[in-house]
N, C-alpha and C positions, 0 to 999 in steps of 0.2 A: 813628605812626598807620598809615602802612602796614605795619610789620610785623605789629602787631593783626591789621587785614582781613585779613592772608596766613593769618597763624594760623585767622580763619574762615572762609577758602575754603577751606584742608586740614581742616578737623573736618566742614563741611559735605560735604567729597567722602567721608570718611569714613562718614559718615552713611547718605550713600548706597550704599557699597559694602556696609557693613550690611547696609541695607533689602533690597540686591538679592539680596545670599548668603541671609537670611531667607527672600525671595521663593521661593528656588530651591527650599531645604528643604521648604518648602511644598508645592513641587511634588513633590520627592520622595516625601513622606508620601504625599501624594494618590493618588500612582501607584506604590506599593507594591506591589499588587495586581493594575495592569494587566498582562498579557502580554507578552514583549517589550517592556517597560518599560526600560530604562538609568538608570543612578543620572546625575544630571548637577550638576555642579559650576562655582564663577564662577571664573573666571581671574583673579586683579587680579596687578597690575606696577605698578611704581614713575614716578611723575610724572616730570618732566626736572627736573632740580635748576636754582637760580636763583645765578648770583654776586654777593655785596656784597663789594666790596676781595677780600680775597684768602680770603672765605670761599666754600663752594658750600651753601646752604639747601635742603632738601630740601619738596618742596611735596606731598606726600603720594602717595595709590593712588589708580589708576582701575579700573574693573572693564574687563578686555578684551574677553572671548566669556563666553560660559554653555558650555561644552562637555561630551560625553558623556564618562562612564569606561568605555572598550568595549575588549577587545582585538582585533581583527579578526581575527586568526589565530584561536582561539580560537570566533569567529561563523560563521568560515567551515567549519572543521573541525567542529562542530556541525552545520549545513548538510549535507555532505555522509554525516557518520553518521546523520543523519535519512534520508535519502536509502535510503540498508541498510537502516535501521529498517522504513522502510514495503515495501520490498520484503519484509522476512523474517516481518512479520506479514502480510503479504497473500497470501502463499504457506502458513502456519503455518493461517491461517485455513482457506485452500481446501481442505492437506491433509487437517486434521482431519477436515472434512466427507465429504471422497471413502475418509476411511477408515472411516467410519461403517457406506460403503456394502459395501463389506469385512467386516463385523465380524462373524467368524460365533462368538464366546464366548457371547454372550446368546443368537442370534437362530440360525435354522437358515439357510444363504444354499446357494449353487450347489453347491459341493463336496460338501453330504450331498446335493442333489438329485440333484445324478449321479449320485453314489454309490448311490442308492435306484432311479433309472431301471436302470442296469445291473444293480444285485442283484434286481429282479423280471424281470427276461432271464434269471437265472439259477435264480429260484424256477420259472419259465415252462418250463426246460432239464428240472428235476425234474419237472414233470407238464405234458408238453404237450398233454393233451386238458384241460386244465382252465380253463374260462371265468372260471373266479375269478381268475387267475394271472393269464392276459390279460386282465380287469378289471384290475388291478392296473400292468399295464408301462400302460393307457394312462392311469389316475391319476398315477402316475409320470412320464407323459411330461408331462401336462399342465402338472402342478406346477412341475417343469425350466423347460418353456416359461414359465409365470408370472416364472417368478425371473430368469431373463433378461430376460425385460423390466420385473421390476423394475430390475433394475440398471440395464438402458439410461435408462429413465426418471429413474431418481435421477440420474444422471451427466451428462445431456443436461437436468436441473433445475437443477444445480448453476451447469452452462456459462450456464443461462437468468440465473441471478442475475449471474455472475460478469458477463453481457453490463450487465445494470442496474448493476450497480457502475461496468462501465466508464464508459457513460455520465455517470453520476452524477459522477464525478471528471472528465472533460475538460470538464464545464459547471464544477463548480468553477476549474480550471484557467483557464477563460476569465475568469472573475471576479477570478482573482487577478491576472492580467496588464492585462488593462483599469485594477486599483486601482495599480497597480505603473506605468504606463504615465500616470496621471493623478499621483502621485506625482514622478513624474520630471520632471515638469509645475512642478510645488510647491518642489522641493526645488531646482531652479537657478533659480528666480523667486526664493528667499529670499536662495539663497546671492550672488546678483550682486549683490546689497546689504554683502553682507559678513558677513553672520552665517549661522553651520551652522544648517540645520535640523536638528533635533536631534530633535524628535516624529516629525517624517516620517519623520527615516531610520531611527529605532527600527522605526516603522510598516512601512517597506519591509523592514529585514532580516526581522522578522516572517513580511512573505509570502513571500518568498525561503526560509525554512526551511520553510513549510508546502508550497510548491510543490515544494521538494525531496522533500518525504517522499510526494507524489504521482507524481511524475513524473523520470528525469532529467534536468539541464540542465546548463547549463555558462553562468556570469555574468561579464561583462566590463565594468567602470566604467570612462568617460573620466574626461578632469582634471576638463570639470566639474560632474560628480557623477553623472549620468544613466547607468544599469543596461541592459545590451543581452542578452537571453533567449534563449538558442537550446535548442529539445528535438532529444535524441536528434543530430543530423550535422544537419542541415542546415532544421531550421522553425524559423524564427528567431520569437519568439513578441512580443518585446517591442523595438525598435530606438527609440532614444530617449522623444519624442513620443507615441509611436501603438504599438499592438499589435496581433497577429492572431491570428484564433481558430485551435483545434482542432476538429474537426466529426466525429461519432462516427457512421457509416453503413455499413447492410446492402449487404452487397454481393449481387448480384442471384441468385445460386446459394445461396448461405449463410444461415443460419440465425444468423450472429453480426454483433457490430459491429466495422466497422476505423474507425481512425484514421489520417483525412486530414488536411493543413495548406492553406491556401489561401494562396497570396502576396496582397499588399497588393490588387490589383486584384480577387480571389476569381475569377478567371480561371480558373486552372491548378493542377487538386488532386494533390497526392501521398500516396499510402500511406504511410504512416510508422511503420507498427504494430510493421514488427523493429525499428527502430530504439529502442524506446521500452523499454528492460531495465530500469531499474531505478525505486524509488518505489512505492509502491501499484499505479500501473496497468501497470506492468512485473511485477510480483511476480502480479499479478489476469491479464495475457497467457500468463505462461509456466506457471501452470493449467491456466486455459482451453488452449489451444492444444497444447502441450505431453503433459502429464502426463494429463489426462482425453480429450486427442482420441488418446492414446496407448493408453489403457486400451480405450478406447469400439471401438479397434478391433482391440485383439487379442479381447476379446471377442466379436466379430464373426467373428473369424478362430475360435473356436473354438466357435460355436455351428456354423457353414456347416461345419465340418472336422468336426465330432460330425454336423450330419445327413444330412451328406454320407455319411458311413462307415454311418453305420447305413442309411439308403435302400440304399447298395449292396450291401448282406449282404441286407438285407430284400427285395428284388425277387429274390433268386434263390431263395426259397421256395417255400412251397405252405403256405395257410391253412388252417384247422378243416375244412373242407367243402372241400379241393384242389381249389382255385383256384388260379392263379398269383397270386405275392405284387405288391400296388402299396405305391408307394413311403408310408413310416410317418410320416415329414415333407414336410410340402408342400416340395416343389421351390423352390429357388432359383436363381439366374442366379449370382452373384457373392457374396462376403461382404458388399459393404457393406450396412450395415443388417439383416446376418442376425441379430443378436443381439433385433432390432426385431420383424422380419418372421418369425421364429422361431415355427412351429407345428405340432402335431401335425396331419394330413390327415384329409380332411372324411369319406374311407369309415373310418378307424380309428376316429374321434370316434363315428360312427353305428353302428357293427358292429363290437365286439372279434372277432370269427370270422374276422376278417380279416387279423389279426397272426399272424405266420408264426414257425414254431416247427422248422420240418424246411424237406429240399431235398428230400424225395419227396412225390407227393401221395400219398391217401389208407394215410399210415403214421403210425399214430397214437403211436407211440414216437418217433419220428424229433425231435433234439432239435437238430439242428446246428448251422441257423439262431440259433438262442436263445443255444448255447452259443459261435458267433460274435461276434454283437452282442456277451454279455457281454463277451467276453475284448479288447472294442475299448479297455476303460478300462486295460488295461494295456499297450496294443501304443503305440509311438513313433510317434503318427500326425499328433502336431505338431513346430511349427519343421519344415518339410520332413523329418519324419523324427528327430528329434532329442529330442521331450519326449512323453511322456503327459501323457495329456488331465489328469489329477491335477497331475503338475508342471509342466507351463504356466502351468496356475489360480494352483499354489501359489507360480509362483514371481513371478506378476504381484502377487498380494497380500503378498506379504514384501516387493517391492519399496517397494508404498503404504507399509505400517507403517515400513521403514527412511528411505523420505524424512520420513513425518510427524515420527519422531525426530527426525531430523536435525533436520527445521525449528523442532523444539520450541526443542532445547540453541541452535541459534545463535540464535535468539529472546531465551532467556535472556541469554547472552554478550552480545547487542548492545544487549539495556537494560541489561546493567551499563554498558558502553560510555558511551553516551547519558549515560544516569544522571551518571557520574564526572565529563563534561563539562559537563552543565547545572550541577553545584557548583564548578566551579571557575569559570564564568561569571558564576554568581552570586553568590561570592568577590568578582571581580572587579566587576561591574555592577550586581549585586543591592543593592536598598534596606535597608540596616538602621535599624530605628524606634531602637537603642541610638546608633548612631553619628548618625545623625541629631538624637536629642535632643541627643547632647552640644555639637553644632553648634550648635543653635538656643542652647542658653544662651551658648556662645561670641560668635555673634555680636551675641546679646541686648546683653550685656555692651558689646561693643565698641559697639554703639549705644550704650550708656547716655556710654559713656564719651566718644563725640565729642558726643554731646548736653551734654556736662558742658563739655567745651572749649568750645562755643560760649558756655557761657553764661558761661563766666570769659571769653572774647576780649569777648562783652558788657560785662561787667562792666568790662574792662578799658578799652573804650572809651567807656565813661558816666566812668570816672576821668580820662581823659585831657580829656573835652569839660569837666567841670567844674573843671580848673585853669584852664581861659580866664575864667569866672567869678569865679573868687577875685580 
């Protein structure tokens, strides 16, 4: 009799361990699909065996955990080639766009305008009593000026976006760490009971990868289970329990936004913006800041160096009607923002009579001036001395196309990268609807089959009640 009932408390536990592996698959399918999903699987082990005389009877399986099939190493090293990833496209991105601003194949850009300013100085050189000529250098000049501040303006549009992207990603960043920080909450509330949370923690590597590929960090788990965030050296973002923001703000001189951290009490803000290399809003600073506040001001340096040189040929002249020559570009103080501030002067604008073509007055051959100015495009009158105005230009726009290259191929290279790891994860982690079916009918099966033991240990003990009968 009691061996009966034993036989149907092992089919019964049976039964169960079934039901549960079933349960799982279940869940598997279901979450095929989801993101950061993990294939999760039931643990069963073996009951504690029972002694009769000198036998030991085995009493069946229990189900232990429901555990994930994850490798860590594997999530982690994912994590941080995300981390590349969003720096090389965030960078890949920016270049593209600042070489657009470059691109003189389609479009006519600075280099033929100079080109065209200096060669009506030199048209001007061959007839300098000719008003059409000097019509001409101040079309020319004009044009020049427009295209400089085109460029300023594209370049200082770009920086405008890049500013909104920043933003845009350190409110994300907030949000992920608040969910990450409520999580940590979740997942040793479940775990002190003794079972992994296994949804959350899927849930939290999840954000750990996306926050990588924004921002860099550096993650540190204690024993019991809770994730501690730090960006960049020293803003700790996420410390057990609770998290603390990132706060993206104008600094009072600038036109851009930095990135402060505020300690728990929001007391005491620091700057954090060098700190912050790698991810999207690392890949989006070293743009902004870098490469376009780089450009923005060698352009600068050679608009003020171009009308600087020319004012000073130009003032030692003598105009159509010998007058003493004024200066052909409004005066400047400094480079900064000369590329901005950048214009032809208001008596040139009003009276070409006024552009100066000779050093004597009333000599109407006198071509020296003109032939001055022209000869400024090819004299070493940037880098202190060291480049023409041509190969300064040329050699700041090789640079753009060589990084944008660049940024393409390692682009390329680190989605292979990525790529090769998200399959092998998924190898690993990934749901399959084949392997899972075979599952299902496996443990189908084994249902049927402890369903089938109970009803013989039934049966068995409906035989034994009615030998009391007989």
């Amino acid at each position: 009799m009691s061996k009966v009932s034993a036989m149907m408390g092992t089919s019964a536990g049976a039964l169960k361990n079934a039901q549960t592996s079933l349960q799982t698959v279940a869940h598997n399918i279901a979450n095929k699909n989801v993101e950061g999903a993990t294939r999760q699987r039931v643990e069963q082990v073996t009951n504690p065996s029972v002694g009769q005389g000198n036998l030991r009877i085995g009493t069946g399986a229990r189900a232990a955990q429901v555990t994930r099939v994850t490798n860590p190493y594997i999530d982690k090293q994912i994590q941080r080639e995300g981390m590349t990833q969003g720096y090389i496209d965030s960078r890949a991105d920016g270049l593209s766009r600042v070489e657009q601003v470059f691109n003189e194949q389609n479009t006519k850009g600075i280099n033929q305008y100079v080109t065209d300013f200096f060669n009506s100085f030199r048209e001007l050189s061959n007839n300098p009593e000719s008003l059409t000529s000097r019509t001409m250098v101040r079309e020319t000049g004009e044009a020049m000026v427009t295209d400089f501040h085109r460029v300023h303006d594209q370049l200082t549009g770009i920086q405008g976006d890049i500013n909104t992207q920043v933003k845009a990603h350190v409110e994300q960043i907030n949000q992920f760490t608040k969910e990450i920080a409520s999580l940590n909450e979740k997942i040793q509330a479940i775990e002190m009971q003794g079972s992994p949370a296994n949804d959350e923690r899927d849930r939290r590597d999840l954000l750990l990868k996306k926050l990588n590929e924004k921002i860099n960090i550096s993650v540190a788990e204690s024993k019991d289970g809770l994730v501690s965030i730090t960006a960049g050296q020293s803003a700790i973002l996420v410390s057990g329990l609770s998290s603390m923001d990132l706060k993206a703000l104008k600094l009072p001189d600038q036109d851009k936004y930095n990135i402060f951290y505020s300690n728990s009490e929001n007391t005491i803000q620091t700057d954090v913006t060098k700190q912050l290399k790698g991810g999207q809003v690392g890949g989006a600073l070293s743009i902004r800041d870098e490469v376009i506040e780089g450009l923005l001001n060698n352009m600068d340096e050679m608009a003020y160096t171009l009308a600087d040189r020319v004012n000073e040929a130009h003032v030692e002249g003598f105009d159509r009607n010998g007058r003493e020559g004024a200066e052909f570009f409004a005066p400047m103080n400094d480079s900064k923002d000369a590329a901005k501030n950048l214009k032809v002067s208001f008596d040139i604008l009003n009276d070409v009579s006024k552009i100066c073509a000779g050093v004597h007055p009333n000599a109407p051959g006198d071509n020296t001036v003109a032939n001055v100015i022209s000869g400024l495009q090819y004299k070493p009158i940037m880098s202190d001395g060291e480049a023409t105005i041509d190969d300064f230009y040329s050699a700041n726009v090789g640079q753009v196309g060589i990084l944008a290259q660049r940024a393409i191929k390692s682009q390329d290279a680190q989605k292979n990268i990525v790529a090769q790891l998200d399959k092998i994860r998924e190898s690993i982690s990934g749901v399959s609807l084949d392997e899972e079916t075979t599952k299902m009918i496996e443990f189908q099966k084994a249902y049927d089959a402890s369903a089938r033991m109970i009803k013989t240990a039934d049966e068995m003990l409906d035989t034994v009640l009615n030998l009391k009968r007989m």
